[in-house]
C-alpha positions as CSV (number, residue, x, y, z in Angstrom):
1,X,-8.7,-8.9,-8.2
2,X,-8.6,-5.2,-7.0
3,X,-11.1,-2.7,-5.9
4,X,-11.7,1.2,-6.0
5,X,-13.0,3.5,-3.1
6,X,-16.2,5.3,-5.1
7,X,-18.9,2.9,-4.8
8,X,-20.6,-0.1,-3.3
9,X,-18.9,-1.9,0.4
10,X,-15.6,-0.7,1.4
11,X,-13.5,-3.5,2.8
12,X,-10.6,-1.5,4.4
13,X,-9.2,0.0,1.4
14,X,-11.2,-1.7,-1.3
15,X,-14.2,-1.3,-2.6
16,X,-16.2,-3.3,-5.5
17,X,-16.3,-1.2,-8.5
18,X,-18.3,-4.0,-10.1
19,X,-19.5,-7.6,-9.5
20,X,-16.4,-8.6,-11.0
21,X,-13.0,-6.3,-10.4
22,X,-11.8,-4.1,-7.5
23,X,-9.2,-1.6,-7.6
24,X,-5.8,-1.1,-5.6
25,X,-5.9,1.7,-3.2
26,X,-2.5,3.1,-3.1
27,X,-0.8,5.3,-1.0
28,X,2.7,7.2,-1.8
29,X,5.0,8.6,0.6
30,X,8.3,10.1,-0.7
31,X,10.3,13.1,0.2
32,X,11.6,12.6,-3.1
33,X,8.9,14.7,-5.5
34,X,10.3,13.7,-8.5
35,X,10.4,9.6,-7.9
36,X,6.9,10.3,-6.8
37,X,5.6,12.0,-9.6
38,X,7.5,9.1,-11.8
39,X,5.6,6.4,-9.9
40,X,2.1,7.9,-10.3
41,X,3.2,8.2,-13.6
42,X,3.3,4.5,-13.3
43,X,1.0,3.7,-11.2
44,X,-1.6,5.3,-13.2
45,X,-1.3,3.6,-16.0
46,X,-2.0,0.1,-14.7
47,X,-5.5,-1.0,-14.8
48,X,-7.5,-1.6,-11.6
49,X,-5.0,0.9,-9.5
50,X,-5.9,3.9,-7.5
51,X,-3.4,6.1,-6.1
52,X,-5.5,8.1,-3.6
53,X,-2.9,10.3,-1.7
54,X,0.7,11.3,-1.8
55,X,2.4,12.4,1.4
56,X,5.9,13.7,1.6
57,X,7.1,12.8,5.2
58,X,5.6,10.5,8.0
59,X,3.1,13.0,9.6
60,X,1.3,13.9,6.9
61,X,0.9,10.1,5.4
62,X,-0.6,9.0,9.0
63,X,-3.2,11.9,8.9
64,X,-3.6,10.5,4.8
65,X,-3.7,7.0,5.9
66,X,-6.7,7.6,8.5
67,X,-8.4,9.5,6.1
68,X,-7.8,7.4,2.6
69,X,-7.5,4.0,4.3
70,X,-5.5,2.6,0.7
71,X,-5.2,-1.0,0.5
72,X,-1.3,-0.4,0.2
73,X,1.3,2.1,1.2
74,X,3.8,2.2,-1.1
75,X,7.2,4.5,0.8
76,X,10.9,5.4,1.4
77,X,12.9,4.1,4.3
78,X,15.0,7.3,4.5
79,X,13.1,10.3,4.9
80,X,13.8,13.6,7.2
81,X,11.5,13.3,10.9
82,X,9.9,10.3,10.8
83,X,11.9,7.7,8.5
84,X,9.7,5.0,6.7
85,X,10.7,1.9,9.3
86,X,9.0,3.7,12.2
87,X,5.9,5.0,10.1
88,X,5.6,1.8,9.1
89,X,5.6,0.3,12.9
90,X,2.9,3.0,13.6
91,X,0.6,2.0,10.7
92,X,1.1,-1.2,11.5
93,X,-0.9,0.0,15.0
94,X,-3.6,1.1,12.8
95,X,-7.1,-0.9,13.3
96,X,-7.1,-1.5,9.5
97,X,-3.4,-1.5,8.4
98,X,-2.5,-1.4,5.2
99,X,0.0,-3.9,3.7
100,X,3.2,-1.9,3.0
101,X,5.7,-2.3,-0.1
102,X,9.4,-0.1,0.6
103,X,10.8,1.7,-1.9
104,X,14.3,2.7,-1.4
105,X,17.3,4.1,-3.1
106,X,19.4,2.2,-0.7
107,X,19.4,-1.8,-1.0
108,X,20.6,-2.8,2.3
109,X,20.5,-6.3,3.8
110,X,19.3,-4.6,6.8
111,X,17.0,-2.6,5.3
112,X,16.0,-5.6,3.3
113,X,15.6,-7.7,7.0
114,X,13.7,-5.3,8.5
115,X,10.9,-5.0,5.6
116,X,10.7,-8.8,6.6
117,X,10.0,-8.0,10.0
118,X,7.2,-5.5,9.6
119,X,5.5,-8.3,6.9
120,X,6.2,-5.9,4.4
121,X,8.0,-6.0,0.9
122,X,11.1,-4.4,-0.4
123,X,11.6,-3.1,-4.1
124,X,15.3,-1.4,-5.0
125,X,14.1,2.4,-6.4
126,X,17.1,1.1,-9.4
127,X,14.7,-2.1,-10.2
128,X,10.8,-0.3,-9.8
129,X,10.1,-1.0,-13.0
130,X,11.2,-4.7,-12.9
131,X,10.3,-5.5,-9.5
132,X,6.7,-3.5,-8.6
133,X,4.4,-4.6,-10.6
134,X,5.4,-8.3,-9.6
135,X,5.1,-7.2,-5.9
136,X,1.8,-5.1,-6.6
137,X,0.2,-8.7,-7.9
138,X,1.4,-10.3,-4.9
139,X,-0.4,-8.0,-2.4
140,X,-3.6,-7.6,-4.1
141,X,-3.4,-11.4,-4.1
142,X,-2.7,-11.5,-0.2
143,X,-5.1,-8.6,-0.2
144,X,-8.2,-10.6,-1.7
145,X,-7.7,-13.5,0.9
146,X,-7.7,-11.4,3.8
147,X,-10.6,-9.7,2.8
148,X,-12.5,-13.5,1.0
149,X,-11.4,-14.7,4.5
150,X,-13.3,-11.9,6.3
151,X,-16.6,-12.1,4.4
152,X,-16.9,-15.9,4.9
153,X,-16.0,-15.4,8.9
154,X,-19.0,-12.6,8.8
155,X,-21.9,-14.6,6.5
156,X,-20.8,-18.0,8.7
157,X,-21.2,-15.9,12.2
158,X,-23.9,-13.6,11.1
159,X,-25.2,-9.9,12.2
């Protein structure tokens, strides 16, 4: 299940569309414009998906992440100023943060160590179109429990 931002309760980078689905608030952060535009393209054509912001370097996707909140940030490892490993530290800061998936060009086992680190995933840009949509399942599922888990800890505790 995954959840859109226009109507209804907002659970940090959901909201219910309807009783029964929720869109995938999604975040893209590339300094790449043409892999971006290629993963919107994407992104855009799966059902119960919202891409809600694009940033091209670290700056600008904090200021996007406070004002968006997505669900998940989807971004590069190596960009110019602020690479994707410390951004992702940062967000990671956030009161809300957002589960993170890295895209990158360059399939390191260190790169590929410190996604595991930060609790976030790692998809090769050479095998997005094998490997994302599998790893956009998994964190809308992961997504759903935290927020399943929340509701029951609010209606068991009350106002």
């Amino acid at each position: 299940m995954l959840m859109v931002r226009r109507e209804g309760k907002r659970l940090s980078g959901w909201t219910r569309a309807t009783h029964t689905t929720m869109t995938l608030t999604i975040l893209l952060v590339d300094d790449n414009l043409t892999f971006v535009a290629a993963v919107r393209q994407f992104l855009d054509c799966l059902p119960d998906v919202s891409v809600v912001g694009q940033a091209h370097d670290g700056k600008s996707a904090l200021m996007m992440l406070r004002q968006m909140q997505p669900a998940l940030v989807l971004m590069d490892i190596a960009m110019p100023g602020m690479n994707g490993l410390e951004l992702a530290r940062a967000m990671n800061h956030e009161t809300t943060p957002p589960q993170i998936v890295f895209l990158s060009m360059h399939d390191y086992q260190a790169y590929r160590d410190a996604a595991d680190e930060l609790r976030a995933g790692f998809v090769s840009k050479s095998d997005v179109v094998t490997e994302l949509l599998p790893m956009l399942q998994q964190k809308a599922r992961a997504r759903t429990l935290e927020a399943g888990t929340a509701c029951a800890d609010s209606s068991v505790q009350g106002p």
